[in-house]
Every structure is written in C-alpha cells, then in structure tokens.
DODOFI-462561 format. One record per residue (C-alpha): residue number from 1; residue in three letters; x, z, y. Coordinates in nm, 3 decimals, padded with zeros to 5 digits. Layout:
<pts>
<pt><pos>NUM</pos><code>ALA</code><xx>X</xx><zz>Z</zz><yy>Y</yy></pt>
...
</pts>
This chain:
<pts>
<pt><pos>1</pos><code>UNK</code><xx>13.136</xx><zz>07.921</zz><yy>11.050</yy></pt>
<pt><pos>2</pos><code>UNK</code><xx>13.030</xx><zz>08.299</zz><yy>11.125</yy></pt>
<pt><pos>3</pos><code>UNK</code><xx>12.718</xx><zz>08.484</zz><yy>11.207</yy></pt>
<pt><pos>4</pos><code>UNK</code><xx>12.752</xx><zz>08.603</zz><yy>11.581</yy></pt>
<pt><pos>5</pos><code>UNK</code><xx>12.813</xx><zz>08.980</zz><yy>11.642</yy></pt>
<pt><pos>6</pos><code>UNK</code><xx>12.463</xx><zz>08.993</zz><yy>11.766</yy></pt>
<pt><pos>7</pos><code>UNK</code><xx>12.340</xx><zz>08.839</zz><yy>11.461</yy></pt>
<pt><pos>8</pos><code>UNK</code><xx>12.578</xx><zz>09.074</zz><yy>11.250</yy></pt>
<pt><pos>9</pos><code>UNK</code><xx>12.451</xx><zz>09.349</zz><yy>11.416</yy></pt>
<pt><pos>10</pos><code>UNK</code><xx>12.074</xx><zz>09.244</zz><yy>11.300</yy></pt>
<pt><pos>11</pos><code>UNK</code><xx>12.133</xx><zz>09.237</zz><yy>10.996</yy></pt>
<pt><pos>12</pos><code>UNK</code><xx>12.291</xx><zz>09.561</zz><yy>10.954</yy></pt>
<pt><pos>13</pos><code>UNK</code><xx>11.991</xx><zz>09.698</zz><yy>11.104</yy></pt>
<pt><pos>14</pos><code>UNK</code><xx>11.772</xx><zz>09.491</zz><yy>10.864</yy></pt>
<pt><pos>15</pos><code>UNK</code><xx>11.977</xx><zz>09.651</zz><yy>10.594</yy></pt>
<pt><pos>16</pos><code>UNK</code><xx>11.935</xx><zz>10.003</zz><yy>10.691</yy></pt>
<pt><pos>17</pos><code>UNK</code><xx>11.572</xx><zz>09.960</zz><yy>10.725</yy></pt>
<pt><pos>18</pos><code>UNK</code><xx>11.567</xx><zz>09.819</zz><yy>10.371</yy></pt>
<pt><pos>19</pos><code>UNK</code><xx>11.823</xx><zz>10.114</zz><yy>10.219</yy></pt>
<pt><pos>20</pos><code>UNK</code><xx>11.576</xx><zz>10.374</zz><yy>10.390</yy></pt>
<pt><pos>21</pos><code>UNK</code><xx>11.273</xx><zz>10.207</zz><yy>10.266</yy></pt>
<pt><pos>22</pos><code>UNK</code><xx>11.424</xx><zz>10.202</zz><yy>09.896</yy></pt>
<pt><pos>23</pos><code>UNK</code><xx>11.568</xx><zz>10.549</zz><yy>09.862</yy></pt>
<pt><pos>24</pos><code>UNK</code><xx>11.299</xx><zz>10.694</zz><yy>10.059</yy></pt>
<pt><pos>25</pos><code>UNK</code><xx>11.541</xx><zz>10.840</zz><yy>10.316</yy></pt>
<pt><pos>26</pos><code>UNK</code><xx>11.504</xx><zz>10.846</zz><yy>10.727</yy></pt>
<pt><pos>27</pos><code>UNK</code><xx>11.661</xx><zz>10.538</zz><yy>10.837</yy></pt>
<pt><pos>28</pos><code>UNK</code><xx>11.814</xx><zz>10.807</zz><yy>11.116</yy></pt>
<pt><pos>29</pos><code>UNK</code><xx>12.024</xx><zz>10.948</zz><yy>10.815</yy></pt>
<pt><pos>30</pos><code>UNK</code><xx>12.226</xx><zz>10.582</zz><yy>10.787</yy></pt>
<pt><pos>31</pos><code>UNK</code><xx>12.482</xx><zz>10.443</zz><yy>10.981</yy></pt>
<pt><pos>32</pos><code>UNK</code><xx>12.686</xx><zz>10.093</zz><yy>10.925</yy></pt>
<pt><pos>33</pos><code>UNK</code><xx>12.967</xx><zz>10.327</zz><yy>10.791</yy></pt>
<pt><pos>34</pos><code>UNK</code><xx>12.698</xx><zz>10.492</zz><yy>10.511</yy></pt>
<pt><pos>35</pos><code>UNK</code><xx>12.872</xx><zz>10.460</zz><yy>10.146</yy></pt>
<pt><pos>36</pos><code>UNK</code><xx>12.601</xx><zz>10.333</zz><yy>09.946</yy></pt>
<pt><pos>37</pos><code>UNK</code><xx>12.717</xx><zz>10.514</zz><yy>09.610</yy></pt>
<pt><pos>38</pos><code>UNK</code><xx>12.613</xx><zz>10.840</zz><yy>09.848</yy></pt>
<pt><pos>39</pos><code>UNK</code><xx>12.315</xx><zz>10.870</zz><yy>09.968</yy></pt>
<pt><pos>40</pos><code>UNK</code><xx>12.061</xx><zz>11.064</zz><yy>09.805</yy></pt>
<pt><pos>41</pos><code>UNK</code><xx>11.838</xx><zz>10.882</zz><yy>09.504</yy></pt>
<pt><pos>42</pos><code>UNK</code><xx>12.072</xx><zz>10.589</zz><yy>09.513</yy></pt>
<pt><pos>43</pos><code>UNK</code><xx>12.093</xx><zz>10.422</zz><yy>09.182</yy></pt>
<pt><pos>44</pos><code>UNK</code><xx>12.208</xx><zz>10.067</zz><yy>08.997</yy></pt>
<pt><pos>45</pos><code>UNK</code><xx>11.805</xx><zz>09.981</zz><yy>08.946</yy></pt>
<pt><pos>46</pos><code>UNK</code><xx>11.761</xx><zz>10.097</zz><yy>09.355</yy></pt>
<pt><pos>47</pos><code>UNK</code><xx>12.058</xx><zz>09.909</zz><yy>09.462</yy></pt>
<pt><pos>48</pos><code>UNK</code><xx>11.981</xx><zz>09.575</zz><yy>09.275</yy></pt>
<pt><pos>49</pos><code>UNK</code><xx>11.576</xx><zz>09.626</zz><yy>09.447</yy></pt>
<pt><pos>50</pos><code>UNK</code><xx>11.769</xx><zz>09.671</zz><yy>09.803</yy></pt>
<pt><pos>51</pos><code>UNK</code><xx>11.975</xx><zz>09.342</zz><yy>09.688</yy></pt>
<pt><pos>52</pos><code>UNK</code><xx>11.648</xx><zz>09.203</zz><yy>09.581</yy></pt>
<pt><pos>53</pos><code>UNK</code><xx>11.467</xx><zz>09.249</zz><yy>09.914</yy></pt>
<pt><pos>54</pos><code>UNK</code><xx>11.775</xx><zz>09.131</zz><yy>10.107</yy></pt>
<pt><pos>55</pos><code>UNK</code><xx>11.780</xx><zz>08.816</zz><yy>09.956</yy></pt>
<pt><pos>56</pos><code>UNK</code><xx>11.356</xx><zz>08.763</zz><yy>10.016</yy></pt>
<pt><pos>57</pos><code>UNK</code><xx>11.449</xx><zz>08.863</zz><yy>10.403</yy></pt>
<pt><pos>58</pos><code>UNK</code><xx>11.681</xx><zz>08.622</zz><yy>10.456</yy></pt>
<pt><pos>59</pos><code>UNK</code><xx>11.638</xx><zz>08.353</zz><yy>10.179</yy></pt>
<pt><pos>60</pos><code>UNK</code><xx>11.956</xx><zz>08.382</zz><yy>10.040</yy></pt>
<pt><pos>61</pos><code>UNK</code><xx>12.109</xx><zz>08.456</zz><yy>09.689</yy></pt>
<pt><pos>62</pos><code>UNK</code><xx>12.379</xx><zz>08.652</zz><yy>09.699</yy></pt>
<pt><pos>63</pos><code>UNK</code><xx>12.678</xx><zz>08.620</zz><yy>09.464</yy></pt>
<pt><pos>64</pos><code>UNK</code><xx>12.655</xx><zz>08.941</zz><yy>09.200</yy></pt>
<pt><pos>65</pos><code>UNK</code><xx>13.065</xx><zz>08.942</zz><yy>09.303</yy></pt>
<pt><pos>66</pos><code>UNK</code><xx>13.062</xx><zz>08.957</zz><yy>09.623</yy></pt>
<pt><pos>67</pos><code>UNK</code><xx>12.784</xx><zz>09.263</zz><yy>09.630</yy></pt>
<pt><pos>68</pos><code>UNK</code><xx>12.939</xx><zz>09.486</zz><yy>09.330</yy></pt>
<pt><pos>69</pos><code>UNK</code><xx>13.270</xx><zz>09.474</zz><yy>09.565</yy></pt>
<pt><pos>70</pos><code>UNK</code><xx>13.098</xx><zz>09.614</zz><yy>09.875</yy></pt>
<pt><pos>71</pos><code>UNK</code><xx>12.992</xx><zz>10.000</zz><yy>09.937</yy></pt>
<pt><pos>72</pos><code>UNK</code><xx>12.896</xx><zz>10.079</zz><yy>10.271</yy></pt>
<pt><pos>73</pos><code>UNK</code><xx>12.573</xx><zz>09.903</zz><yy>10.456</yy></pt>
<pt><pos>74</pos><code>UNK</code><xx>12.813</xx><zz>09.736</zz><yy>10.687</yy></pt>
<pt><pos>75</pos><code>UNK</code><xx>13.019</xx><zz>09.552</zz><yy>10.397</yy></pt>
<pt><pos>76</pos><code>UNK</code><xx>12.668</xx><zz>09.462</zz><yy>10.238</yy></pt>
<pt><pos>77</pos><code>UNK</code><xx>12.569</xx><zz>09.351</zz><yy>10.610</yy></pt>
<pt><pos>78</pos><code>UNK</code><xx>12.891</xx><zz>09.146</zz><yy>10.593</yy></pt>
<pt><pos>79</pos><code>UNK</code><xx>12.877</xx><zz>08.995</zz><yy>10.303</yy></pt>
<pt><pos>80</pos><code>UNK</code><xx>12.468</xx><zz>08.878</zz><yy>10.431</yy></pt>
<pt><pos>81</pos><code>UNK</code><xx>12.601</xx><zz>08.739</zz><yy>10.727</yy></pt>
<pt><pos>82</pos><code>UNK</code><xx>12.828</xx><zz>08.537</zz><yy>10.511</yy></pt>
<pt><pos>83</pos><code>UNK</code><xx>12.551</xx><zz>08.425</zz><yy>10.286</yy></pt>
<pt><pos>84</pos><code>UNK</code><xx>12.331</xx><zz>08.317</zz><yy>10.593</yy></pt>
<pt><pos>85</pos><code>UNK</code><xx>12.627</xx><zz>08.169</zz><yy>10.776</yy></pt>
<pt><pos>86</pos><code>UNK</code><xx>12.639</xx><zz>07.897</zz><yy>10.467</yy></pt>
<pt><pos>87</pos><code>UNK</code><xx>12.288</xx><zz>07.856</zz><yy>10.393</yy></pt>
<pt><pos>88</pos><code>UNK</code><xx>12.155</xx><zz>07.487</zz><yy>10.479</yy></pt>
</pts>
C-alpha cells in the first residue's frame, strides 16, 4: 500500500517546515527538489534533529538506510510516506 498523492504532498510540506525550522532558513527558500547536503547550516547533527522531529510528527522510526540514501526533501518525503504507509 501507498500514501495518496495528497498525503505525499503533506508530508513534503511537513518536511520543509521542519528543514526551515532546523537550519533556520525561510521555508520560501525550499522546494521538494532542495538537495539537503545544500542548503545553508545543514549538518550530520542538523540532519539527524530534522530526522528526529520527523519521526515525533508522524510516529514513525525510520530505517537509518533508507534516510542516509535520500538527499532532496522530496526523497526524505518519500521515504516518510513509506514509513507511514506500513505503520499499524
């Protein structure tokens, strides 16, 4: 089973607003397409707090795989939508 586009598309919202809120950037500044390793302040400790928060909003854990294989917001939206898709 898959999360719905609509649902998808959520999420990737969600995960902007998280990215912005960690690296302290305009949420304007990020689009689905936004390569994580690129945007300004962006570090391993940053990224594992926006993985951190993630998994709070949506009650998931996410495999440490599937994350370190993603880059862009809409590959970590992705791999969310997979996560929720299987929860119980």
């Amino acid at each position: 089973m898959t999360a719905s586009a609509s649902s998808t598309t959520e999420i990737t919202a969600d995960v902007i607003g998280i990215v912005a809120s960690v690296l302290g950037v305009e949420p304007s500044d990020l689009h689905a397409d936004t390569d994580l390793r690129t945007v300004e302040g962006a570090d391993s400790i940053k990224v594992l707090r926006i993985i951190a928060k993630i998994e709070q909003r949506y009650d998931v854990e996410l495999e440490d795989e599937d994350v370190f294989e993603v880059s862009t917001i809409a590959q970590v939206a992705g791999v969310v939508a997979a996560a929720v898709a299987l929860a119980p």
